[in-house]
N, C-alpha and C positions, 0 to 999 in steps of 0.2 A: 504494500500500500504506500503511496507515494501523496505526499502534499501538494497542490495545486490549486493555484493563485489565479482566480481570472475574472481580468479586467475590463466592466463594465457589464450591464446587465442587459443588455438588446437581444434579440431572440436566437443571434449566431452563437453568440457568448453562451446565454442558457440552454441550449441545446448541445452545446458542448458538456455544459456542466453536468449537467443529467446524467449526458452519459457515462463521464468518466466516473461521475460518483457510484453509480448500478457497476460500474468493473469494480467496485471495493477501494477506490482513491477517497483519499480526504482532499475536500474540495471547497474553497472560498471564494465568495464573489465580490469584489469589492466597486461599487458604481457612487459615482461623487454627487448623482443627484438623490431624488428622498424616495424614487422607486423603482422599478423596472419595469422591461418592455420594449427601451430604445423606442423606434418612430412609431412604435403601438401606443399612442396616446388617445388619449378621451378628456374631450371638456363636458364638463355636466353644469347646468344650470338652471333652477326653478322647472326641476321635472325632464327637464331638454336632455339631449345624448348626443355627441357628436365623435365621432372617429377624426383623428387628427392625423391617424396615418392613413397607411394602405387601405382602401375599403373592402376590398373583396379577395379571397385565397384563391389562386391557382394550385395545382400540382397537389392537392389535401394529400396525397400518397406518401408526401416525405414527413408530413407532421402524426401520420399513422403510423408511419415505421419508429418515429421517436417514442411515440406510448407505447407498442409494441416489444418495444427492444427496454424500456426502463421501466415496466410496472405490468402489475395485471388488469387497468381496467383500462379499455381502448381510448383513443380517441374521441366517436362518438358517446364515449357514459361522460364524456368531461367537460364536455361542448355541444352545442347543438349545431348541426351542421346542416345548411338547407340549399339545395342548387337555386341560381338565379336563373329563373325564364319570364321570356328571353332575356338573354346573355348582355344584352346590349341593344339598345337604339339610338342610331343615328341620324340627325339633324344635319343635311348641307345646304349650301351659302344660297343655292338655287331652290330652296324648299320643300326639295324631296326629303323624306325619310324611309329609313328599313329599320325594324326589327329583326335582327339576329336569333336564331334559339339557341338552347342550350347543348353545346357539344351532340349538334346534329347538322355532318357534314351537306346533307343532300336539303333540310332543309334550309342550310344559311344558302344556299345555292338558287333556290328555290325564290326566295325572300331578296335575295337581288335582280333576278332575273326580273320579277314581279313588278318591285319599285325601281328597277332603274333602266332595265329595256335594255337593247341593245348587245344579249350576249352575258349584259355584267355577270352571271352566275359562273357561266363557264369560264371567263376570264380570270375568276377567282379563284374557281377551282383548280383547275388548271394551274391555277400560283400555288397553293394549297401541297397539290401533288412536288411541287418542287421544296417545297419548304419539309414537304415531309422527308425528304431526301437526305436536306441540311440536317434533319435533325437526326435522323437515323446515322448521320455521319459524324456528328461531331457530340450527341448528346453523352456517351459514357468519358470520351478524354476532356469535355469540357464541362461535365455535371456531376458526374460520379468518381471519379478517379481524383485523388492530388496531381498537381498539374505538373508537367511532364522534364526532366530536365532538357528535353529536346523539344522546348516549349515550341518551338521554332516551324511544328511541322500545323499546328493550329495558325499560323499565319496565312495559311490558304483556305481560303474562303469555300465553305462548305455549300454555299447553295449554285445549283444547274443553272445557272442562270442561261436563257435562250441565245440564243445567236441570231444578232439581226445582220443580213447581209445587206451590204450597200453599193449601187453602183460607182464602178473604179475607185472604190474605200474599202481601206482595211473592215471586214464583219466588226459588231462589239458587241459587247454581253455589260450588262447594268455591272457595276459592284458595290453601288449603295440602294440603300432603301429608295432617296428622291428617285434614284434611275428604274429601281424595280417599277414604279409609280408610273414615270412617263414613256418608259420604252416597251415594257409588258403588260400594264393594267392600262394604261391609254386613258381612261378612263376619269375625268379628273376626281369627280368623287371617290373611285375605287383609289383611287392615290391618294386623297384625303385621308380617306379609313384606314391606310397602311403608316401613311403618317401620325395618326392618333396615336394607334399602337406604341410606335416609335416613341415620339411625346413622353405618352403615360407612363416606358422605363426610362426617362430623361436622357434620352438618345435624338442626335441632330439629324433626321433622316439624310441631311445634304452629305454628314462625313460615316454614322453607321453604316458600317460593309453589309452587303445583301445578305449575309448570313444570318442578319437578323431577323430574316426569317420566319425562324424555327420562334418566336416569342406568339406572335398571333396564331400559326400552328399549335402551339401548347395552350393556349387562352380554346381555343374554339375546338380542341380534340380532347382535351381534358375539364374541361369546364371553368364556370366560375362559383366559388361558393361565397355565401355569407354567416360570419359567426353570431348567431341568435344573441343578444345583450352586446354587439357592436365587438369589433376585432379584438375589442382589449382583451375580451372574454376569452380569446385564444392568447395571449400573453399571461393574463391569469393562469390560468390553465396549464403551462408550461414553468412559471413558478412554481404554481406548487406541486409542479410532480417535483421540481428539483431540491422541495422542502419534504418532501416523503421521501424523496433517496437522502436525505439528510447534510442538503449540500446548505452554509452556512452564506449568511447573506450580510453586507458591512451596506450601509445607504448611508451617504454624506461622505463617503472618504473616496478622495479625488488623487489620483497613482500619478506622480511626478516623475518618476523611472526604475526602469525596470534594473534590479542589483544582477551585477555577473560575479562570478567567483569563480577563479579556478578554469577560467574560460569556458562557462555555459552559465545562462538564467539563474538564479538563487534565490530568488523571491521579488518583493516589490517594496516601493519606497512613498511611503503618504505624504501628503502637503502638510501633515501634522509632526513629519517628523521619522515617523514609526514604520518598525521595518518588519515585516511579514514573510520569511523564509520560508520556501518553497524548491520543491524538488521540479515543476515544470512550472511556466508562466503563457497564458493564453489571454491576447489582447483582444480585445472584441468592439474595439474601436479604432479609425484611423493613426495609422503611426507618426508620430510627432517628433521634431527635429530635438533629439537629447535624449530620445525614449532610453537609450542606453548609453550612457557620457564614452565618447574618444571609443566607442564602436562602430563598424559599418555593417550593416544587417542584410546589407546585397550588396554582389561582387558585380565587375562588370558581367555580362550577357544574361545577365538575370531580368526577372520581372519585375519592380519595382514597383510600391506605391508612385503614383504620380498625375497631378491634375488636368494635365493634359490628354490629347487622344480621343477622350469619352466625354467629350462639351459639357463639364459642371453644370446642373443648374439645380434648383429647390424647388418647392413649392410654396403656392400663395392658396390659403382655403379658408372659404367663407362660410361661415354656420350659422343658418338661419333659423331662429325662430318662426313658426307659421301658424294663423288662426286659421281654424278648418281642417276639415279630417282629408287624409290620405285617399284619394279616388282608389277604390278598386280595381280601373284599370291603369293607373301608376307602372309605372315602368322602375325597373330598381336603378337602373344605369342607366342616363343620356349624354353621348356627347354630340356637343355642336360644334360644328367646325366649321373655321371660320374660309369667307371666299378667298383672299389671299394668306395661304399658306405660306410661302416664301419669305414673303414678309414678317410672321410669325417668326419663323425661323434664325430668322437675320437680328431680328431684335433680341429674343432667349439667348439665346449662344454667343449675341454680341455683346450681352452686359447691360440692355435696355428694357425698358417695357413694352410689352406687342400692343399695340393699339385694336386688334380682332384678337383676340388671343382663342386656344380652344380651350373649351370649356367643358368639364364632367360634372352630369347633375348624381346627385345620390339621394335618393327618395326609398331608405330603406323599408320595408313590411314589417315592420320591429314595435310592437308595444311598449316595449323596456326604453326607445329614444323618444318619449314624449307625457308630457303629461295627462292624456288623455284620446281618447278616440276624436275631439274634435280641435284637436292639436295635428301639427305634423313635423318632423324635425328633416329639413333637406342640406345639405351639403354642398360647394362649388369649391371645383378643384382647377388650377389652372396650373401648369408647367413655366416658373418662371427664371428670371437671372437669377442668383445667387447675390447674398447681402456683403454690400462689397461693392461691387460694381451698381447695383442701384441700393440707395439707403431707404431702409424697409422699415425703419423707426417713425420715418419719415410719415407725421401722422394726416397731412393733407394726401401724400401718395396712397396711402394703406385707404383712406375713404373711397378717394378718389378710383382706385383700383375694384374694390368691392362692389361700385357701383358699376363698372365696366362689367363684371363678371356678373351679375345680377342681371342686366340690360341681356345680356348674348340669351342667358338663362332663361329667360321670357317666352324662346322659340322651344322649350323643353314644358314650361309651364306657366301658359299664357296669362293666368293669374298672380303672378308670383309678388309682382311690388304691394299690389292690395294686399295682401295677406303677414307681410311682414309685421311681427311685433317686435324681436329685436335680428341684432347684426352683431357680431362678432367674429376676430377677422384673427386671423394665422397666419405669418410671413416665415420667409425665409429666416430673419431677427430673431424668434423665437425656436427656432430648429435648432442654431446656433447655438441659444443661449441654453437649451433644455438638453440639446445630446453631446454638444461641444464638437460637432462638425462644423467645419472652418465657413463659415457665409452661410450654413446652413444647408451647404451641397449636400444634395439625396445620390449616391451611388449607384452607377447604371449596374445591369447584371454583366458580365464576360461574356464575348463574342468572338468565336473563331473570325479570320480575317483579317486584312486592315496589316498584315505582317503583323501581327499579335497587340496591333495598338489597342485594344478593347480589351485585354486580358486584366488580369487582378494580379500581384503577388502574390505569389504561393502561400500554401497554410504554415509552410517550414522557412524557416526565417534560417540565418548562417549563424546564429548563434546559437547551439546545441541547447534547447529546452524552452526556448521560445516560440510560439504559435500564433497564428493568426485566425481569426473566426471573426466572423459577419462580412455586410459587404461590400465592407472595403478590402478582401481577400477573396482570394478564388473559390468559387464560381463567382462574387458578383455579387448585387445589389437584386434586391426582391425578395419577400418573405421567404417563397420557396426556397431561393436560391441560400437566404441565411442558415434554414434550416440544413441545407444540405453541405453550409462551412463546417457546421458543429459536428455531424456524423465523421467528415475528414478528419478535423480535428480529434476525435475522440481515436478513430481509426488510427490515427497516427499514432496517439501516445501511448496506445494497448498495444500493437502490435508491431512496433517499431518501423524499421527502415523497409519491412517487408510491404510493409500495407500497400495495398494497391487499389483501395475502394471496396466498395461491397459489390456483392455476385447475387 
């Protein structure tokens, strides 16, 4: 049984913890804010519920293998888990809509064909098949496995992208998302909706490599879930399995650097002073310049953390109060997307505000987010710069913004300003100030391509006994994706240099 030190509480981190504790490890969490969860936040207010992070689970498969592998009551005794249908409705600039359904190939196909004419079903599909390709290629070395020391050969882009032949021109094939858009889907709202995607992992469709793919592929083949009492209830949930395997939790103690001795990890060093020794050390939050004093934690040809590559950006999200009950036929998820995309684009990734920005409504089916049946509690999520490049304290901007995102919001639910009783608003500001990521940047997931610019540093760091989990390490940024840093991570410290993922 070995001591093990790990740094901060976000869901990569406790899902490591879990696990290594159920191997028989003595296990501490130590996080400098007053709870856990990382971007699993919830604001409550006179009855109200709002999700402050990710609204909806992908992939529920990796958060089943965590209860599975660290206890005896599954997932579903701990959470209530309900699929979203449909999956998704979307709102374009020209004012059509489609309804998506739930992880049903032939009828999302159906349902564009329908609302958009022209083919769109097949065209989609027909994308669909290729992205399933990506994924079938690249999902075990860049989802399942620690990432590779010949990280080098994920630098080729896993998706078939088509061959357009041109007269007396070289043929070309897309290798971003914008090119998937306008060279294969033609279509501009079907390029819209691939750009949503994009967006919602805070990915630039102009620089993500086509490989990205395989994210809408996984969205619309595995579904979308929502956790009954709002996501937190799945961070809940995953605490306290890691207080039933008896992993021990420090809240208010903020980790200044990680101690070496003897040249490998030795424990941790608090802002208090106080030093915590440790036979492994697992960071579950972005790596900071001193994390280990007059150490370097990657050599050259390695993958390093670094802000480039994967266009930083946060989130801006609006929680509205609403008089009036929930319409029956509500929709859980609408995005609107706005007519110029590009310009979105160029604003996010350039450090501005979008003027169209696209907009996600969340109108969950949830009793538990309101005070009553003739209450309704909706959510606006917009993909924006990171705090930094715009100042998001900025209390004329943050109104001024809320109201932009409320306006778009109106093509989702045409009632919506009447109804408001209040407004409360979430920036990038507060991301920052609550998880201590730097402007409040939300981390994309890892993408094969790009010569590996979209990848994460590995879970193993060069300093013998240090770790990496959540996702700011490989795989990446997304719930699922966290969950499945921790399974690496755990895999690694159980079963040494051998480990090579789970089978």
């Amino acid at each position: 049984m070995a001591r093990i030190a790990v740094i901060g509480a976000g869901m990569g981190a406790m899902a490591a913890a879990a696990r290594l504790a159920v191997a028989g490890h003595r296990v501490t969490v130590y996080e400098r804010s007053g709870t856990y969860g990382g971007s699993l936040g919830q604001h409550s207010e006179e009855g109200f519920s709002f999700d402050t992070g990710p609204g909806l689970l992908h992939l529920p498969a990796v958060y089943r293998d965590l209860f599975v592998k660290t206890g005896k009551e599954p997932l579903e005794r701990c959470v209530t888990l309900t699929q979203v249908d449909p999956a998704s409705r979307h709102v374009f600039a020209d004012g059509t809509a489609v309804s998506l359904p739930n992880a049903s190939r032939a009828g999302t196909v159906a349902a564009l064909d329908a609302a958009l004419g022209g083919g769109a079903g097949a065209k989609w599909g027909a994308f669909l098949d290729r992205a399933r390709d990506a994924w079938d290629r690249s999902r075990r070395p860049l989802l399942e496995e620690p990432l590779r020391p010949d990280w080098q050969v994920l630098g080729r882009d896993p998706y078939p992208a088509e061959e357009r032949r041109r007269l007396l021109r070289p043929a070309r094939r897309a290798g971003t998302v914008a090119e998937i858009g306008s060279w294969e889907l033609a279509d501009p709202r079907l390029a819209a909706l691939l750009d949503g995607y994009a967006l919602a992992y805070d990915l630039d469709p102009l620089r993500a490599p086509a490989g990205a793919a395989l994210l809408p592929y996984m969205e619309e083949t595995f579904g979308s879930w929502y956790v009954m009492g709002g996501m937190r209830a799945l961070a809940r949930a995953v605490y306290e399995r890691c207080l039933t395997r008896r992993v021990e939790f420090v809240f208010g103690a903020e980790t200044v650097r990680v101690v070496e001795k003897d040249g490998r990890a030795a424990g941790v060093e608090l802002a208090d002073g106080t030093v915590a020794e440790a036979e492994h050390v697992v960071l579950g939050a972005r790596p900071w310049p001193g994390l280990v004093p007059g150490r370097e934690l990657w050599a050259e040809g390695d993958v390093a953390p670094r802000a480039d590559g994967t266009g930083a950006s946060g989130r801006f999200v609006v929680m509205l109060s609403l008089r009036g009950g929930r319409p029956a036929d509500a929709v859980h998820r609408t995005v609107v997307h706005p007519a110029d995309g590009a310009a979105e684009r160029e604003a996010v990734f350039g450090g501005r505000t979008a003027a169209h920005p696209t907009v996600t409504v969340l109108r969950p089916d949830d009793p538990s987010t309101r005070p009553g049946a003739e209450h309704e509690a909706v959510t606006l999520i917009a993909t924006v710069a990171p705090h930094g490049p715009v100042d998001w304290t900025d209390e004329a901007l943050r109104t001024r913004y809320a109201d932009t995102l409320t306006e778009v919001a109106c093509a989702a639910v045409p009632d919506l300003r009447e109804r408001v009783l209040r407004t409360r608003v979430r920036t990038p500001a507060e991301t920052a100030a609550d998880t201590g990521a730097e402007g409040g940047a939300v981390p994309a997931p890892a993408l094969a391509g790009a010569g590996g610019a979209f990848l994460r540093a590995a879970n193993r760091t060069r300093l013998p006994g240090l770790l990496l989990a959540g996702g700011w390490s490989h795989p990446g940024g997304g719930l699922a994706h966290a969950g499945m840093s921790g399974a690496l991570v755990a895999g690694t410290v159980v079963e040494g240099d051998g480990f090579r993922g789970s089978r």
